[in-house]
N, C-alpha and C positions, 0 to 999 in steps of 0.2 A: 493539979488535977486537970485543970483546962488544955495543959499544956501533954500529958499524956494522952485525953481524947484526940488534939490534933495529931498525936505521933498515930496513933490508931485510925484514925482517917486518912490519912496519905497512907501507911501501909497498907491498907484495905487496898486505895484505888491504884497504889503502883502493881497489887495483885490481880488486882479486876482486869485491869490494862495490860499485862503483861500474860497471861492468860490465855490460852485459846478457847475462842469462841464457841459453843455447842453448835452442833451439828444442824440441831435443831432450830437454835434460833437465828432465823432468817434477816432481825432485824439488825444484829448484832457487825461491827464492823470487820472486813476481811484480815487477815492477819497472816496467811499463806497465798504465797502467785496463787492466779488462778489457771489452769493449763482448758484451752479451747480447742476440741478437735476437729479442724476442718477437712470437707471431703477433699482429695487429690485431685479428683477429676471435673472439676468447676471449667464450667464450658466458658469458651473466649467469648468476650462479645464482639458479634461482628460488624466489622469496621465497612462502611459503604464506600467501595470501592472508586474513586473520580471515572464515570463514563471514557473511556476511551475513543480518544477524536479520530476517526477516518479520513483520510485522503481518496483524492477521488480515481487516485490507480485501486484498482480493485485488491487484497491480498488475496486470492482464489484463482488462484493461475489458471483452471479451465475457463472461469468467466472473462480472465483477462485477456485469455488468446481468443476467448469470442468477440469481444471487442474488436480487438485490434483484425478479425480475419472482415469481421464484418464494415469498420472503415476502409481497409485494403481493398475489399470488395466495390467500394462505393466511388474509391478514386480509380479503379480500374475501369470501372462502367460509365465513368465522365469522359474518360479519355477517349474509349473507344466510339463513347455517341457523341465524342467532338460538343460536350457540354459546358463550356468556361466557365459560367454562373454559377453551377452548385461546384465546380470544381475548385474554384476559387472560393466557396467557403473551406476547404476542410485542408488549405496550407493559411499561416499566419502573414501577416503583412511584409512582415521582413523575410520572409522563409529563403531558400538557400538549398536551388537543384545542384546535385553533382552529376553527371551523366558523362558515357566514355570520351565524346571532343567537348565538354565545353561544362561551363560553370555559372548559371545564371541567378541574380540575387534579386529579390521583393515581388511579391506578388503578383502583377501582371507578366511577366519577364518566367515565372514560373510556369504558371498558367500558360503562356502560350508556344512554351517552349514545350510541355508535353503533350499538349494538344496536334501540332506539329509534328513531331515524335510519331503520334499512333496512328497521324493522317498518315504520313511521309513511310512509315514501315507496312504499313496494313496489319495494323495491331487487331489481333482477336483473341488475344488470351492473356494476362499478365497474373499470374498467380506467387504468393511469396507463401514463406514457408517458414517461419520464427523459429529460430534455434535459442535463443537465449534474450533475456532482456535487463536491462543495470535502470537501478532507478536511481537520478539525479538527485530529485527532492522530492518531495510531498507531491510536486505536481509535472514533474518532467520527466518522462521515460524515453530509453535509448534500447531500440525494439534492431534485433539484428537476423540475420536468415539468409535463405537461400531464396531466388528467384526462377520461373520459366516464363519466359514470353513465345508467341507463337505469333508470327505474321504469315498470314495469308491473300496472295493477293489472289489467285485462282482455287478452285476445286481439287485441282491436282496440283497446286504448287505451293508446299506451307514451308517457314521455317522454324526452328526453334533456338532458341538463344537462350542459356544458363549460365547463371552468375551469383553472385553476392550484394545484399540489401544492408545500408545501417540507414534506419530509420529514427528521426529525435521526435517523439511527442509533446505535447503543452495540453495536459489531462486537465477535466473541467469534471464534477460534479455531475452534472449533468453531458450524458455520453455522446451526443449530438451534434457539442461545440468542441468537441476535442477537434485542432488542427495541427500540423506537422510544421515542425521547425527547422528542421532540414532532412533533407532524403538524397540521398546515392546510391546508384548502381553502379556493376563494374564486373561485366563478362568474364566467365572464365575460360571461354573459348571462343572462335570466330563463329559464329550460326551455323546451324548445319542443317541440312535441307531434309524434308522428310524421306526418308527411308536408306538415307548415307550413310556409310559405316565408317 
């Protein structure tokens, strides 16, 4: 008798067990997958992107030919007012003139070589004209173009000279201390006097 109850109790719980659960009772243990529908269109989370570090060549080509016209401007107006002091800020110590007879290297040797220059010609006008520029690294740019220089020693007597510029910069953060690393000119014609054909 004992021994039929237990046969009757395990078959009970191997039916309990093997069974599925009502629908209804909640408390009862899972017995089929459960299938979860998730939306498709779950938005990414956004990932914060590392700041993006600038160099102090500008990428904004108009800003950077404003630059570079408004330095050109400033070595041009040292030259012509015969100024060494603010001219010799805006080449570096070791900078490196190339000009048509001669080749002069370090900073004062620069300096007085175009100061000279603009006395000895009667410089009144040096204008450059940037055709393209190659950037070296992060802070050195190789600025290239065309030139006119105008020397006049009379009223009625001017010349003008046209040629080709490779100019090297040493770019700073601040637009002020940019100075030139090396600078050449190199005539494309012998001058030619105002109104010669």
């Amino acid at each position: 008798m004992q021994r039929v109850s237990l046969l009757l109790v395990i078959a009970t719980g191997i039916v309990a067990c093997g069974s599925p659960a009502s629908k209804q009772d909640s408390k009862a243990p899972a017995v089929e997958p459960v299938v979860i529908s998730a939306p498709v269109d779950v938005p990414t989370p956004a990932v914060a992107a590392a700041p993006k570090k600038t160099g102090p060549i500008p990428e904004d080509q108009r800003q950077l030919a404003i630059v570079l016209a408004q330095e050109y401007g400033l070595v041009t107006a040292t030259m012509i007012r015969q100024d060494p002091r603010i001219l010799g800020q805006l080449y570096a110590p070791d900078a490196v003139l190339h000009v048509p007879d001669s080749t002069v290297t370090g900073l004062p040797a620069v300096v007085r070589s175009w100061i000279a220059f603009a006395h000895n010609k009667s410089l009144t006008e040096f204008l450059r004209i940037s055709r393209g520029h190659r950037v070296v690294d992060d802070s050195t740019l190789v600025d290239s173009g065309t030139y006119q220089m105008i020397f006049k020693r009379t009223e009625k007597d001017s010349v003008t000279e046209r040629g080709e510029y490779t100019t090297t910069w040493r770019a700073r953060q601040d637009v002020s201390k940019w100075v030139i690393l090396e600078d050449a000119i190199q005539p494309r014609t012998a001058p030619k006097k105002k109104g010669a054909k």
